[in-house]
ZARONU-795001 format. One record per residue (C-alpha): residue in one letter; x, y, z negated. Coordinates in pm, whole numbers, plus 50000, padded with zeros to 5 digits. Each point is the difference from the previous one (the first is absolute). Layout:
// residues N
AXYZ...
//
This chain:
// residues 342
X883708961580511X499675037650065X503505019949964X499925033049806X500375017650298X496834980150150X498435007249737X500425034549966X498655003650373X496844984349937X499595020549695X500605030950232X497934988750250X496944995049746X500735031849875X500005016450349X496914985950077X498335007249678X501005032550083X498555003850320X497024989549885X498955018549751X500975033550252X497434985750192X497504994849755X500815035449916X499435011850324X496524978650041X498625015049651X501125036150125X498434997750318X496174985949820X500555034449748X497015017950145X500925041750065X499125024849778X498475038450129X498055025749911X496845018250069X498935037349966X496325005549920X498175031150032X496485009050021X498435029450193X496915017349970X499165011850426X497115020949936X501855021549755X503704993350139X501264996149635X502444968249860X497824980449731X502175001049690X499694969849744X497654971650175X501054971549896X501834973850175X499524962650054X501914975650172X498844968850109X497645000849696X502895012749758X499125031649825X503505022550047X501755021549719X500385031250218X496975021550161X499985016550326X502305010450155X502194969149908X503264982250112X499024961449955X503024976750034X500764966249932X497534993350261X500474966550237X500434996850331X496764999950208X496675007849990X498005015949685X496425019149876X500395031049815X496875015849843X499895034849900X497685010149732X499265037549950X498205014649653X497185016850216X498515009150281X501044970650234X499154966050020X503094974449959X501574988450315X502484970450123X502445002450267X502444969650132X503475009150033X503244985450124X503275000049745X503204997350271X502925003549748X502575015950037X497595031550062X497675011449847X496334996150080X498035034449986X496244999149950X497615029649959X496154987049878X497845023450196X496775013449796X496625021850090X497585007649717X497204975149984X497315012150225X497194999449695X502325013649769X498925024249722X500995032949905X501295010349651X500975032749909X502225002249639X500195030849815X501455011449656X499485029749798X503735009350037X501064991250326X503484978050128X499004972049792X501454969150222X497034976050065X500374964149914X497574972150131X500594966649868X502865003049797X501835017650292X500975038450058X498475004850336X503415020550167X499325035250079X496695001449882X498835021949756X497145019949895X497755015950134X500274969350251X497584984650227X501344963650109X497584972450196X499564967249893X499254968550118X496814986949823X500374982649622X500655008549635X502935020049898X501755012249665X500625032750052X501845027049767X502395028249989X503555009349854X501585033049931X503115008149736X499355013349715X496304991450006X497724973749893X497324985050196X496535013549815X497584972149974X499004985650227X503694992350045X498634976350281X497484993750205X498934967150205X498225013950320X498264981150253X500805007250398X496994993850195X500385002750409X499645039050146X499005007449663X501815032849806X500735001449624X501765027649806X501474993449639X501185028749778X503034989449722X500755024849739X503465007149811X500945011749694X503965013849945X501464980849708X503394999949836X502194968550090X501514983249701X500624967549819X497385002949747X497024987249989X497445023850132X502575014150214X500234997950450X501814971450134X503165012950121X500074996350357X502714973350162X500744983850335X502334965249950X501634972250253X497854967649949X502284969250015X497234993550301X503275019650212X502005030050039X497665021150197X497094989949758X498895023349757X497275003849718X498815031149839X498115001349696X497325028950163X498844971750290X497924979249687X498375031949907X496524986949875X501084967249882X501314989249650X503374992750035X502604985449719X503655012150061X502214974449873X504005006949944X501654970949939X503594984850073X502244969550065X501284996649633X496935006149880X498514972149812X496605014249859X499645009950391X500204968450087X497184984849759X497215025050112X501144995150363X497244970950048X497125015449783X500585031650201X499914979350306X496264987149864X498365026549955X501285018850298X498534966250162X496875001449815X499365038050038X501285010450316X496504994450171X498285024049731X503035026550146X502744994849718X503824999750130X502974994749868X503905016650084X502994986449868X503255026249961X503404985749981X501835024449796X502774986250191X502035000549598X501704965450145X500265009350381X497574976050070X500174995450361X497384980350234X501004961149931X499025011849574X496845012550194X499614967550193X500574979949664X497765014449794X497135000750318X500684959549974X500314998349652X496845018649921X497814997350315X499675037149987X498225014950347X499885036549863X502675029450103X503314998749883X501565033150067X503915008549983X501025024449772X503415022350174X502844993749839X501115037050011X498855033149800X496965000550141X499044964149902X500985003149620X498095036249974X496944981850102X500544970049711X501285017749724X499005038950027X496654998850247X498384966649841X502085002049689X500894959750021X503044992449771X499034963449929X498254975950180X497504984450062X497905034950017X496294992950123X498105032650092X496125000650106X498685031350227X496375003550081X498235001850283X500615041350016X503734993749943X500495006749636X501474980049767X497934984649735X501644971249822X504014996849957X501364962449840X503194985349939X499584964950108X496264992950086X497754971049976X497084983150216X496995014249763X502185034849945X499614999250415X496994987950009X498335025949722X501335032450158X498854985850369X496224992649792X500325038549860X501385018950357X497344978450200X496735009249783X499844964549878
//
């Protein structure tokens, strides 16, 4: 028979060694945690000498939020492939790089025009307008401008404020090699407004993509877009959500996009973002409203939003042509038909 005070050693020896086992079992599963670093990516053009502004970037396969240049982190220990993806005039490229946290790995993608590039010269009737190929304002580049190009098909148009993109709002041109092309846009000045019939106003927004990136309205110039305010409380929001989602599916290929405002009425911040991007399966912009002065002149003086949800269709010129409360599929689908020539 055990005494108590037997007993109470072999209870504090079990205990000790219970102990002593689980700080080893802590110390085993903290030394198989695998580091964490970072990488810097750049790209560089070396004929010209100039950074390359807004390739995108892919790691081991994984498309990245940000654009060049970019802080990635979260990035494990050892070896990885970045590929950098400018808009134009270079060819994509991989590079293998080493992640050695705690510092931070820097990498600069080096670039040379393709060697049967083309040559495309942009000009407008009122010249400044910022050029945009593919959806993207091409930095520091605006017309007259005379860029070279790496051989394929490209959407090309132009943005200025306070002026709408004359048809053709857009044109698809073909790059052949050492070949030279010239296209000539023409703009109109137009009153911004909220009314139908009336400029887009112009805006630049955070994306919940991250905080350094940004969406402005001018960059689809050319394309029909639907501008969508919506909220968390927002119930009627939340039921067009997935027809939106359709169509934007269905259409995108024909060149219709979608943007989704928070109007940032609830504070909605990025996990009400992530939820409804789950909930929803939407895969087009969603774009932070500020929550200071700035952020409730654009909703409720610039765009005149008071309620939500607020759809609003622009054309491919920029002007706005259809304004609904909540929309539908066919409502969608019908002002794409009319806006396309179908």
């Amino acid at each position: 028979m055990f005494s108590k005070s037997s007993f109470a050693l072999v209870f504090f020896l079990l205990l000790l060694a219970a102990f002593s086992f689980s700080f080893i079992a802590c110390e085993i599963n903290e030394s198989d945690e695998i580091p964490l670093g970072a990488a810097f990516i750049a790209a560089h053009d070396t004929i010209n000498d100039t950074a390359i502004i807004n390739a995108q970037i892919l790691i081991d396969g994984q498309p990245q939020s940000n654009d060049t240049p970019a802080l990635i982190e979260g990035l494990e220990q050892g070896d990885h492939q970045v590929e950098v993806r400018p808009s134009s005039a270079y060819s994509p490229k991989t590079v293998t790089f080493t992640v050695t946290p705690p510092d931070t790995s820097e990498i600069t993608v080096n670039f040379a025009p393709s060697d049967d590039s083309g040559t495309l010269t942009i000009n407008s009737n009122e010249n400044g307008a910022i050029i945009i190929v593919d959806d993207l304002f091409i930095n520091d580049a605006v017309t007259p401008h005379q860029m070279t190009m790496a051989p394929g098909y490209y959407n090309i148009s132009v943005f200025m404020p306070g002026y709408k993109t004359a048809t053709p709002s857009m044109i698809m041109q073909l790059i052949e090699p050492y070949q030279e092309y010239t296209i000539n846009f023409t703009l109109e000045a137009l009153a911004s407004g909220n009314t139908i019939g009336s400029l887009v106003p112009d805006f630049k927004l955070r994306t919940d993509e991250g905080e350094e990136d940004s969406l402005s309205i001018g960059q689809f110039r050319g394309r029909v877009v639907l501008i969508n305010f919506w909220y968390r409380f927002c119930e009627n929001c939340r039921e067009e959500f997935p027809g939106i989602q359709q169509v934007y599916e269905d259409r995108s290929p024909e060149g219709f996009r979608v943007v989704g405002i928070n109007t940032n009425w609830s504070q909605d911040e990025q996990e009400i973002f992530d939820e409804f991007r789950t909930l929803y399966g939407l895969t087009f912009p969603l774009l932070y409203v500020p929550g200071d002065a700035s952020g409730h002149e654009l909703v409720w003086n610039t765009f005149n939003v008071h309620e939500a949800p607020v759809n609003i269709i622009i054309d491919q010129e920029g002007v706005i042509q259809y304004r609904f409360g909540a929309v539908s599929q066919d409502d969608l689908n019908n002002a794409i038909d009319e806006l396309l020539g179908l």
